[in-house]
C-alpha positions as CSV (number, residue, x, y, z in Angstrom):
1,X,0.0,0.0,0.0
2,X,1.2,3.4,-0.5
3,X,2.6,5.3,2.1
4,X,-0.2,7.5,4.2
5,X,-3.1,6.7,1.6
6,X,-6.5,6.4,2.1
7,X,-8.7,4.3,-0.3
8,X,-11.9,4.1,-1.6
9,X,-13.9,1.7,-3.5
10,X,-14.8,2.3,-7.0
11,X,-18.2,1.5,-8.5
12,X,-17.6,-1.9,-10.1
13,X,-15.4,-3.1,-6.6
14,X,-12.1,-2.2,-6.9
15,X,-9.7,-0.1,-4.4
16,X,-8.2,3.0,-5.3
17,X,-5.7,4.6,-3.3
18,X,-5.9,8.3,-2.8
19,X,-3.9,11.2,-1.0
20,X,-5.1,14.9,-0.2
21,X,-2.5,17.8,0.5
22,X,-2.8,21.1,1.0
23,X,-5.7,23.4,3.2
24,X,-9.4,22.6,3.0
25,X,-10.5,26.0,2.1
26,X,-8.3,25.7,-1.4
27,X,-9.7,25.0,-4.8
28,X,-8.8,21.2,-5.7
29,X,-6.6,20.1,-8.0
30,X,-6.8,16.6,-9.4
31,X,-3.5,15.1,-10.3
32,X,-3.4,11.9,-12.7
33,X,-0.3,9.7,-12.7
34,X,1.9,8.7,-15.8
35,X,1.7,4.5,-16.8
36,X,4.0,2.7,-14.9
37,X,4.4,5.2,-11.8
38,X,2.2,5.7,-9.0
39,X,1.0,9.3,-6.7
40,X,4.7,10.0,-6.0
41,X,5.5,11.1,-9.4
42,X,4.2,14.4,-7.8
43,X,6.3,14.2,-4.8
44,X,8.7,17.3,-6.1
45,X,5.5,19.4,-7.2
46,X,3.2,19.1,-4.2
47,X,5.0,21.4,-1.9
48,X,4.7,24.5,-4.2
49,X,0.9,22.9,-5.5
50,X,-0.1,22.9,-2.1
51,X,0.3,26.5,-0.8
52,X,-2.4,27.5,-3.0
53,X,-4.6,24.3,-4.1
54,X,-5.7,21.4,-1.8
55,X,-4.1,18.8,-3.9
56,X,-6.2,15.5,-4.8
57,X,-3.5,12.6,-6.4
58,X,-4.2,8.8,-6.1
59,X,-2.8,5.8,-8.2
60,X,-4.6,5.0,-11.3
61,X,-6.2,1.3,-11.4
62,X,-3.2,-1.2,-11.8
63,X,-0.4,0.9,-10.1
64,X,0.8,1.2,-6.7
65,X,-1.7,1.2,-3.7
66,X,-4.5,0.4,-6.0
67,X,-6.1,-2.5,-7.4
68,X,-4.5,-4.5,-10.4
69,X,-7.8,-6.7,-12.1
70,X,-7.8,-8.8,-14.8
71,X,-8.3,-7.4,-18.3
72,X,-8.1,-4.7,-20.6
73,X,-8.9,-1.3,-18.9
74,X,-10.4,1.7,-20.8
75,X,-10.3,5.3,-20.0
76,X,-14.3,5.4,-20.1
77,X,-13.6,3.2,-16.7
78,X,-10.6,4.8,-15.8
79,X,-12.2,8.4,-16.1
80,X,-15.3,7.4,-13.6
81,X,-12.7,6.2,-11.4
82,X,-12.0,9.8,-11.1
83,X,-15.5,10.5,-11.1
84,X,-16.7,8.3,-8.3
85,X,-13.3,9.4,-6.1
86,X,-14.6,13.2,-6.4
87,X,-17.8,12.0,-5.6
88,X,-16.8,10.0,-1.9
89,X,-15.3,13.1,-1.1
90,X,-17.7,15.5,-2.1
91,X,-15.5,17.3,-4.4
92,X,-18.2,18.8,-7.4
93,X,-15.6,20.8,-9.6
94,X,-11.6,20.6,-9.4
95,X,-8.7,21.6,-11.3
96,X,-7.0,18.3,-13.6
97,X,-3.2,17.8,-14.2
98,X,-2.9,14.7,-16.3
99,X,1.1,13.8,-17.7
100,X,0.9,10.9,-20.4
101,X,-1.4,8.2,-19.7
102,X,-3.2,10.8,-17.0
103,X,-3.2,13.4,-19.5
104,X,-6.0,10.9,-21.7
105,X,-7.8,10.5,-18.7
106,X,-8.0,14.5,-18.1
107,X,-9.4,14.6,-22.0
108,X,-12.0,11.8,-21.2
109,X,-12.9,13.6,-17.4
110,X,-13.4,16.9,-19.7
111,X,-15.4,15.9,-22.7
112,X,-17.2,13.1,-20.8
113,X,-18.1,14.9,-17.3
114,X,-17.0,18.6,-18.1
115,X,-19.2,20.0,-15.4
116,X,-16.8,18.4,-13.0
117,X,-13.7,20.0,-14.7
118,X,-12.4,23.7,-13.8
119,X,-9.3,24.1,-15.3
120,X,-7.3,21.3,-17.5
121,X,-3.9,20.7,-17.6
122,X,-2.7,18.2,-20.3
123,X,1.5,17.0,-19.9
124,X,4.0,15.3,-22.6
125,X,0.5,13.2,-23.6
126,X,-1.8,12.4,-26.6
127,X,-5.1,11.7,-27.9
128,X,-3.9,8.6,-30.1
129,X,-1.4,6.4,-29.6
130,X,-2.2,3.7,-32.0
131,X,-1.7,1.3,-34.2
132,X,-3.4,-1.6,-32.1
133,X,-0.9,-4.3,-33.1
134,X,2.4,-3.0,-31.1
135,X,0.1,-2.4,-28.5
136,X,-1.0,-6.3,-28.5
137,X,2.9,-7.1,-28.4
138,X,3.7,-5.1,-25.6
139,X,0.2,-6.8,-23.5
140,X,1.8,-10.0,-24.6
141,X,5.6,-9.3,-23.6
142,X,4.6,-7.7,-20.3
143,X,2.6,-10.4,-19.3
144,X,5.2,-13.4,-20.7
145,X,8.1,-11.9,-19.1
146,X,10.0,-13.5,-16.0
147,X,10.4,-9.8,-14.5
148,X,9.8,-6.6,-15.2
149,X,13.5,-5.4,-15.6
150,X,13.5,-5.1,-19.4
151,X,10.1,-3.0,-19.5
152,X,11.7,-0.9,-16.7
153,X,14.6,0.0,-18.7
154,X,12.8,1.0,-22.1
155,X,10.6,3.0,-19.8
156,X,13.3,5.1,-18.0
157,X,15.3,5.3,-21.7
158,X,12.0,6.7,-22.8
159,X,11.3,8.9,-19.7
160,X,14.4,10.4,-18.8
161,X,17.4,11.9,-20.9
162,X,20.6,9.9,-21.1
163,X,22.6,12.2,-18.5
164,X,19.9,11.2,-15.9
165,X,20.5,7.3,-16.6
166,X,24.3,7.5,-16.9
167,X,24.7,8.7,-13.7
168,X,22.2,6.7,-12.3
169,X,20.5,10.0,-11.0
170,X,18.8,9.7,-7.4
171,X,15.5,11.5,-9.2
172,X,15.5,8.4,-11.3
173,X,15.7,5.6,-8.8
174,X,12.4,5.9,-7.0
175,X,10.8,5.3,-11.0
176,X,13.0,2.6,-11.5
177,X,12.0,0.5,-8.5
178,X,8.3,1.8,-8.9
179,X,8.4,-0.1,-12.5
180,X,10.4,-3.0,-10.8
181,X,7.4,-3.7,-8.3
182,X,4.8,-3.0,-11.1
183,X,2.3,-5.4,-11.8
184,X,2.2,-7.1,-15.2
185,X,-1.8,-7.4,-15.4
186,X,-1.7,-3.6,-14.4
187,X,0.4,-2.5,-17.1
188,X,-1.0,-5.1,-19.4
189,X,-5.0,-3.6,-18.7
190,X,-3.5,0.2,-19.1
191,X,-1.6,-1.0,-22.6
192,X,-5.0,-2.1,-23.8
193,X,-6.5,1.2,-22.9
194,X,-3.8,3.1,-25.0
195,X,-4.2,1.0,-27.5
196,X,-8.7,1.5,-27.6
197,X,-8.2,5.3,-26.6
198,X,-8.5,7.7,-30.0
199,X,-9.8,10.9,-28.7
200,X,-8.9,12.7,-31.5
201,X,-12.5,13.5,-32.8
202,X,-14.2,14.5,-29.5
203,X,-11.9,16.2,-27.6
204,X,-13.1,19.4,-30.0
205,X,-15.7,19.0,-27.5
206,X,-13.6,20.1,-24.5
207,X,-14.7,23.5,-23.3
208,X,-13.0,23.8,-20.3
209,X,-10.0,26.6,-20.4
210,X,-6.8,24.2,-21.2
211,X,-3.1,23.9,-20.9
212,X,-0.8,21.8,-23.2
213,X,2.4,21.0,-22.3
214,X,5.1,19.4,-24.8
215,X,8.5,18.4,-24.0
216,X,10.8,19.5,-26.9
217,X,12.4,16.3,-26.8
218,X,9.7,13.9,-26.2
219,X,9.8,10.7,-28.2
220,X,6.6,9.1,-26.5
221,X,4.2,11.8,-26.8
222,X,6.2,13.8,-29.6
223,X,5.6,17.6,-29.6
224,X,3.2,18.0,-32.9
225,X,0.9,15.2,-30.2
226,X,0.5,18.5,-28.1
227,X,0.5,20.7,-30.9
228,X,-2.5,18.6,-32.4
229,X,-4.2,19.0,-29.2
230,X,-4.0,22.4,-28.5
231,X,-4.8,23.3,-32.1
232,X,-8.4,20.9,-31.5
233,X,-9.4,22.3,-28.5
234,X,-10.3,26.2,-28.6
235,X,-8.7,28.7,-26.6
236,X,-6.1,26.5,-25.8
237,X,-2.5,27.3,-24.7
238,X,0.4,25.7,-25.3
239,X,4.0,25.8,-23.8
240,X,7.0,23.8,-24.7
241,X,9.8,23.0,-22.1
242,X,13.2,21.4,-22.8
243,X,12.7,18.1,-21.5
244,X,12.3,14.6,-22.6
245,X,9.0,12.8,-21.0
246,X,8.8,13.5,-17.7
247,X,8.7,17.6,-18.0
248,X,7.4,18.2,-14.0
249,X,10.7,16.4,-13.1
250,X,13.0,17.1,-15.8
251,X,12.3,20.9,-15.8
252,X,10.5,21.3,-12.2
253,X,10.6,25.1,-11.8
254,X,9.4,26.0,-15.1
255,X,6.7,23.6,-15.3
256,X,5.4,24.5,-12.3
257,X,5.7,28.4,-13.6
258,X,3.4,27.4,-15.8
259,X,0.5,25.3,-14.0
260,X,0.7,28.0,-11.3
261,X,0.1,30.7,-13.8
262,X,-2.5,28.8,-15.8
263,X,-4.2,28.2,-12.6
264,X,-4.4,31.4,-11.2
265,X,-5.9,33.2,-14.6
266,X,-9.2,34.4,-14.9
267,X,-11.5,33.2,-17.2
268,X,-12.9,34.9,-19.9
């Protein structure tokens, strides 16, 4: 279980684990976890998201505290996840800061429930990741594989830039054994969910004011993903940052310039 989590129990029987930081009388801010990492992928961010929002994280189904079932997930199940979690804690509206796999689950939360959604926040992600078939080899390697050390290591290559893994960076560590302790039907379910998600269509339906963030040297979620994005979505903003995947780590300070600045605008 995750370190000073709570949990809940989501509508078809499955545990989430959750975590609120930050004072009561703040707006909320939803925060949705990469694939393959769990709440603490926020760790370096929640101090400085915390003096102003009372920060809502929690594992997404098949990572860390929560429950790992059987099958393919789909971000229709993964958004009311969300959904139900705002709903045992009374939370009507919040703030949502998806990176990568989170970052689909924001685009579902604001075309599917956008009365729920304040401000969106969309990080190094996309709204199609497809063909299906690589997808269907990466279910099958993940699940027929003795450990989880080779998907740890094309993860980090593809997270982190190569000065980070040289030097075997403390920052990177904590992913690394979060990967390591993954489990295979976990990653498997949220595979087949990238590989069913195209949201390229409906997220033209997103009203709610929006954020997109691209790292310039992305390889996962390349750039023109983003760019695509905040060119569907109207009104949108987009920033790019120097940084391979993981932008809130990679390039802390001026990602969080950015959420904090998009948070606090005004509307209209």
């Amino acid at each position: 279980m995750t370190a000073h989590a709570s949990t809940f129990t989501t509508g078809d029987g499955y545990r989430i684990a959750y975590r609120l930081d930050g004072p009561e009388d703040r707006p909320v801010l939803v925060l949705s976890n990469s694939i393959g990492t769990t709440m603490h992928m926020w760790d370096g961010e929640i101090a400085a998201l915390a003096e102003s929002h009372r920060v809502l994280r929690y594992d997404t189904r098949g990572h860390g505290g929560s429950d790992a079932p059987p099958g393919a997930y789909s971000f229709d199940r993964m958004g009311r996840d969300v959904i139900e979690l705002m709903d045992a804690l009374k939370i009507e509206r919040a703030h949502f800061l998806g990176l990568s796999f989170g970052g689909f689950i924001g685009q579902w939360m604001a075309v599917h429930a956008p009365e729920r959604i304040d401000r969106l926040v969309l990080a190094n992600t996309s709204s199609y990741l497809g063909p299906s078939p690589p997808w269907d080899e990466r279910i099958n390697s993940v699940l027929g594989a003795k450990d989880m050390s080779d998907t740890a290591a094309t993860f980090l290559k593809n997270w982190f830039p190569p000065d980070m893994l040289e030097r075997d960076d403390a920052i990177v560590a904590p992913f690394r054994a979060t990967l390591l302790a993954m489990s295979p039907q976990g990653l498997a379910g949220s595979f087949a969910a990238v590989r069913d998600g195209d949201m390229r269509r409906t997220i033209t339906l997103i009203t709610a004011p929006t954020l997109v963030i691209v790292g310039e040297r992305d390889q996962v979620t390349l750039p023109s993903h983003g760019e695509r994005i905040a060119a569907s979505i109207r009104g949108a903003k987009l920033v790019s940052l120097l940084a391979v995947h993981m932008s809130n780590v990679e390039c802390r300070p001026a990602f969080l310039e950015a959420v904090l600045t998009f948070l606090a605008a005004r509307s209209g």
